[in-house]
N, C-alpha and C positions, 0 to 999 in steps of 0.2 A: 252729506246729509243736507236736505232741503226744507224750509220750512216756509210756509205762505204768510202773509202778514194779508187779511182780507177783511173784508165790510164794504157797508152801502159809502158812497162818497162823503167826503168832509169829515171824517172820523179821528183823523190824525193818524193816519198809516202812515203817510210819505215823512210825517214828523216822530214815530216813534221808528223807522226804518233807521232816519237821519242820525237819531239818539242814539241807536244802537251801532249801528256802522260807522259815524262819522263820517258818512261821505254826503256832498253835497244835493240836493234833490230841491225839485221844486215846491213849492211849500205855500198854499194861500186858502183863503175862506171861501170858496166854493166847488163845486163838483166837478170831476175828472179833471185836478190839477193834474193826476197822474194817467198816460195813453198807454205808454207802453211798460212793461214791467220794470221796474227797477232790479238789480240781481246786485247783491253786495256780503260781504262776509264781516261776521260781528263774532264776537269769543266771549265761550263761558268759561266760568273756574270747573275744576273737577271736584266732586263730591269727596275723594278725599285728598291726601298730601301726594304729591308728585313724588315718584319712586325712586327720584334723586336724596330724600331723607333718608331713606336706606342707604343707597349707594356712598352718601357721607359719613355714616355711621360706618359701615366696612373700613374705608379708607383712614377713618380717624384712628380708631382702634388698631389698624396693622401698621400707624406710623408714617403713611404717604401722603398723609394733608393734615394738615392744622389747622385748629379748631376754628368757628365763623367766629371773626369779630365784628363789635356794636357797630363801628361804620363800615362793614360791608354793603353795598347801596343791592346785594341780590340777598340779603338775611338768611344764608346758609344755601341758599340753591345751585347748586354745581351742576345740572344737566344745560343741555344746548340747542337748545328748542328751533329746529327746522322753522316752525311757523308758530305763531301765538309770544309766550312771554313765562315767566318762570320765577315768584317775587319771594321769600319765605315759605316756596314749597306749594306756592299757589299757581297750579300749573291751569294758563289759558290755553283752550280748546278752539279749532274754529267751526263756524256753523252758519252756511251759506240762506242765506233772507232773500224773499221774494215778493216785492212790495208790486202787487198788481192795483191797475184803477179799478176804482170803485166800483160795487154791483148794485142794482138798480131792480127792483120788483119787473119779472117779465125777460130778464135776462136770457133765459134757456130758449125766447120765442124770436131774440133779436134785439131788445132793448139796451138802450146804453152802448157799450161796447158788443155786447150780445156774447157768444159763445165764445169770443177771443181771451174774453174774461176770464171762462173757466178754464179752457185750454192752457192759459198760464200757468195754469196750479199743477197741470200733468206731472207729474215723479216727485210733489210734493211729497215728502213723510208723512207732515204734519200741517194742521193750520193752528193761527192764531187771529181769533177776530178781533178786530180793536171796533170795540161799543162806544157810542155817546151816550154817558149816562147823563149830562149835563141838562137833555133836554131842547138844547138848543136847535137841534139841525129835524125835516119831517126824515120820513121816508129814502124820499130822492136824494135826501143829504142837504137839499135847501136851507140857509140860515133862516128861522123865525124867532128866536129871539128866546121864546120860552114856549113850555107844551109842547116840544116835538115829541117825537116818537120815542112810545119806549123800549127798555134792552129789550126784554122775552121776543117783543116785533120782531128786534133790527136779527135776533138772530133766529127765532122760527123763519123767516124770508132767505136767510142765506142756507139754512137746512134745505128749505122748498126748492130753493131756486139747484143746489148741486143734485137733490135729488131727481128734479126733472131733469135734467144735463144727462145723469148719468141712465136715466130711462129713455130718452130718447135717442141715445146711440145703442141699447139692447133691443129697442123695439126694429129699430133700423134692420129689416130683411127676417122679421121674426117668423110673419105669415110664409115665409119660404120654409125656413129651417122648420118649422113647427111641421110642414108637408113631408120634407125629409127625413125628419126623426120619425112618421110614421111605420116609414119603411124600414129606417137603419135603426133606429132603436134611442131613450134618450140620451147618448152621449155626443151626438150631435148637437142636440141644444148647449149642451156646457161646452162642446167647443165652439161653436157660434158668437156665445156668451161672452170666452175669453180672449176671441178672436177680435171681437168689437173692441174690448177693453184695454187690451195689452198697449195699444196706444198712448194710454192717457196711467199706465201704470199698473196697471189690476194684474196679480198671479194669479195662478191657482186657489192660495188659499181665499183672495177674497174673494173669488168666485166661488168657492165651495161652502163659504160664509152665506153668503145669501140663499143658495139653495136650500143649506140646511135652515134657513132662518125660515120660511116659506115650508117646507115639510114640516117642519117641528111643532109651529105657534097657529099655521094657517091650515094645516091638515087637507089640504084640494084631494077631493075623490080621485081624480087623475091625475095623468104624469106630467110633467111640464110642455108637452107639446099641444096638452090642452090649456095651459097656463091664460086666463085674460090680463085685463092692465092691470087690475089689484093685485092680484099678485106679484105682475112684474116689480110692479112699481114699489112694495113692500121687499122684493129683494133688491131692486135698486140702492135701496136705502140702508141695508145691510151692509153692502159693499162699501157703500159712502162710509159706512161709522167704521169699518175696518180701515180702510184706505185714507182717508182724511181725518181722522180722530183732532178734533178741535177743545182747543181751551179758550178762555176771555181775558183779555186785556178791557177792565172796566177805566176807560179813558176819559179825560176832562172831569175827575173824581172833585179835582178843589172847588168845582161849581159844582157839585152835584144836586141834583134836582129831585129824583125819586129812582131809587133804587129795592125794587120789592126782591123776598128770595128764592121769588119762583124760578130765575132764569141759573142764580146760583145752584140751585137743587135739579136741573134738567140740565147744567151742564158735568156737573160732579158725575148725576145717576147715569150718566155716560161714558165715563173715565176720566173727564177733563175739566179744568180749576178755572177758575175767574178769579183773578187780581187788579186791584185797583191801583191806579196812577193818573199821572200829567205825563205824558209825554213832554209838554212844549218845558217843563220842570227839568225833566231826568234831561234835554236836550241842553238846556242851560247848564247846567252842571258840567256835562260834556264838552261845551265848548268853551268854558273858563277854564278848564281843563286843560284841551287844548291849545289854549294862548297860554299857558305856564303860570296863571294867578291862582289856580288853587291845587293842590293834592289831592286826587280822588280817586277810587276803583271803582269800577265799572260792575254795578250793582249795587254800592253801598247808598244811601241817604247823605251820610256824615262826609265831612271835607274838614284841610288845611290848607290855611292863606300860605301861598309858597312867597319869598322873599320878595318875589316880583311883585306877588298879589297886596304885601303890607303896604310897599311905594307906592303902587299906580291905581289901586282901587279904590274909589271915595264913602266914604261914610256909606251914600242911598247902595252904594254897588253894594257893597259887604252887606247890608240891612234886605236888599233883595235875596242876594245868596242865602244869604241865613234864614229867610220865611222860607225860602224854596223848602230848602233842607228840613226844617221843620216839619214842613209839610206830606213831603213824603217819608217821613218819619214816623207821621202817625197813621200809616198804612201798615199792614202785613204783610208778607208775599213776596217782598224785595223787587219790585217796579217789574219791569219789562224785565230783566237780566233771570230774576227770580222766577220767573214765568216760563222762560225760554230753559231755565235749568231743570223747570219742573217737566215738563214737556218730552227734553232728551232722553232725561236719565228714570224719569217713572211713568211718564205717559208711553215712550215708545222702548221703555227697558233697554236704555245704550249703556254700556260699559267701557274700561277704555284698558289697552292690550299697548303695550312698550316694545316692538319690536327691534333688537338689535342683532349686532352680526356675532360681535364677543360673546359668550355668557358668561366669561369670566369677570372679563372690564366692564359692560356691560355698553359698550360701547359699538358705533358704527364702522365703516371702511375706515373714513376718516379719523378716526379716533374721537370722534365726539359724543363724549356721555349721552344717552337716550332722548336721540334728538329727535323721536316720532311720539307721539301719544296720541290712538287711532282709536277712533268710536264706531265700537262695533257691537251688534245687537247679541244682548244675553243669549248665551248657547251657543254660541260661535266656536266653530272646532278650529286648531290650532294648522290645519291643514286651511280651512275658509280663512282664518288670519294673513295666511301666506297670499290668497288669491288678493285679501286686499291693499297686501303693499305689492303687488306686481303681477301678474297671469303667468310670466314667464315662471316665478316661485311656485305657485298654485301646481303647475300644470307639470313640473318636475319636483315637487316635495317627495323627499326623503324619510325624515323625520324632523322631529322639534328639542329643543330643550329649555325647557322649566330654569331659567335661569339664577331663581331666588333659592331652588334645592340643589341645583346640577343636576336633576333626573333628564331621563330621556321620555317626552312623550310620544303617543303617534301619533295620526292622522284626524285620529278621531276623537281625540281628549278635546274636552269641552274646558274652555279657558273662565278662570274669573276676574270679577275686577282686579286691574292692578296689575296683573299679569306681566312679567319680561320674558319675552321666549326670543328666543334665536332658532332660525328658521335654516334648514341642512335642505338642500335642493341639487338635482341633476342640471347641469350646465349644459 
């Protein structure tokens, strides 16, 4: 799973990327710090308790493990997590970020970085725009101090600017195909359409998404081979809200300047949330973290000074960490982490499936407790489960089994969250 972290320059991408990945990135007060995209992996918790709770609970009860004690430093979690982390049942997920430089009004025509820009975003799931609500930066992302630009701008220009992007690659050979669908009829245009598209990510359905969107709302007397640019360009934009479904990271919130709730109500009435934060906050936090002075989870507001932090921290440090904390305390949403979990799990309806090989032990080859927990989109059949831990499964599935009952599923059983199945395949 991929998600874009985008906006006009200077916004604090490269720094809410940092926050969230803890990897190193360039980081300064003016435009196109960032050239080429950044690509790093940051983890959310799962919406509920890691299915090693269960698995403790079996084993406690038939006598083969002993119950979690108070210094356990994993507070009861027995599984053995391939990737991510597993704390009291709080099982981290990973979620691949994609910090591209900045977009610039005119983008779609060559401006800035020009089309390399968008091209980044190709197999994004998802974006996340990170807004200056602060005020401070115009358009181009230039520092001015105060009076810059505001959200509803910074994010009607990044709707405009993906929707011409993605109008100018359907227009691309239109007046041909439009010729040819007179003769072969309109399913030439739709494959045209998703021939253009399939590039940059586009199925079927969102191609079929904007057709229908343009039939339905815009009624055109004729077929799409008489289609002109209004229309195109109204199912452009269909596509777009299928294919990139965006939410807001409202950024540099502890200056905030003016924040009206038009941009909050046009990005909801779309399916997608705006959250306030600091980045350069939630990064702080992260990297005290990181040097061992404080205790923290990645999303919370709240910290502990760890023993290192009581010795080496002075008075102003501790009294800094504690405004931070404070301060994104008196937000909603749970910072960037909050945002990126709303995203996953409601914006793009991800689930998460425990593939193992035991259904009994519940365990892998190895013998290690449920060491996968895999985000796969609601309605995922237990046979598509199998393609996503390997093709060679997929493409020899057998059957499945429902590990939590011992039943046998097949092919086509539609998996829920939480799911443990064990996957039966031809070798």
């Amino acid at each position: 799973m991929r998600i874009g972290l985008v906006g006009k320059p200077n916004v604090g991408k490269s720094t809410a990327f940092s926050a969230l990945t803890q990897m190193p990135v360039d980081i300064a007060n003016y435009p196109f710090t960032t050239i080429d995209p950044n690509v790093g992996v940051t983890w959310i918790p799962l919406q509920e308790r890691c299915a090693c709770y269960i698995l403790r609970e079996r084993r406690e009860s038939s006598g083969r493990l002993e119950s979690s004690t108070v210094d356990d430093p994993r507070r009861g979690s027995i599984c053995s997590p391939n990737s991510g982390s597993c704390i009291g049942f709080n099982r981290m997920v990973p979620v691949t970020l994609v910090d591209v430089a900045g977009l610039v009004p005119g983008a779609h025509e060559g401006r800035g970085r020009g089309n390399q820009f968008l091209s980044d975003l190709s197999r994004c799931d998802a974006l996340i725009q990170v807004v200056d609500v602060s005020g401070s930066t115009d358009l181009e992302g230039n520092p001015v101090g105060s009076g810059g630009s505001q959200p509803i701008e910074e994010h009607r220009f990044l709707i405009g600017e993906l929707d011409s992007w993605i109008l100018g690659i359907v227009e691309n050979g239109w007046d041909r195909v439009s010729r040819k669908a007179q003769a072969e009829g309109a399913g030439a245009i739709r494959e045209h359409v998703l021939e253009r598209l399939t590039g940059i990510g586009a199925t079927e359905n969102h191609v079929s998404a904007g057709f229908s969107l343009v039939e339905k709302e815009m009624q055109p007397s004729k077929g799409p081979e008489s289609w002109g640019r209004e229309e195109l360009r109204a199912m452009s934009s269909a596509i777009r809200k299928t294919m990139f479904p965006i939410s807001v990271a409202a950024n540099k919130a502890d200056n905030l300047e003016e924040f009206g709730s038009e941009l909050q109500a046009e990005v909801e009435s779309n399916g997608g949330r705006v959250v306030f934060t600091s980045a350069e906050a939630e990064l702080a936090l992260r990297r005290a973290s990181a040097s061992g002075m404080i205790s923290y989870q990645l999303g919370d507001s709240e910290f502990e000074l760890t023993a290192d932090g009581e010795e080496k921290l002075s008075e102003k440090q501790r009294a800094a960490l504690s405004s931070i904390s404070s301060t994104l305390s008196s937000w909603d949403g749970g910072g960037l982490v909050g945002l990126l979990s709303e995203v996953v799990f409601e914006q793009l309806s991800r689930i998460v499936a425990y593939p193992v090989q035991d259904e009994t032990h519940w365990v892998d080859g190895d013998g290690k407790p449920l060491p996968d927990a895999i985000l796969i989109q609601m309605g995922t059949t237990a046979k598509g489960l199998a393609f996503e831990v390997h093709s060679d499964l997929g493409e020899g599935f057998v059957r499945a089994i429902d590990a939590r009952s011992g039943r046998v599923i097949g092919a086509e059983h539609e998996l829920v969250d939480g799911d443990v199945v064990s996957i039966q395949a031809k070798t």
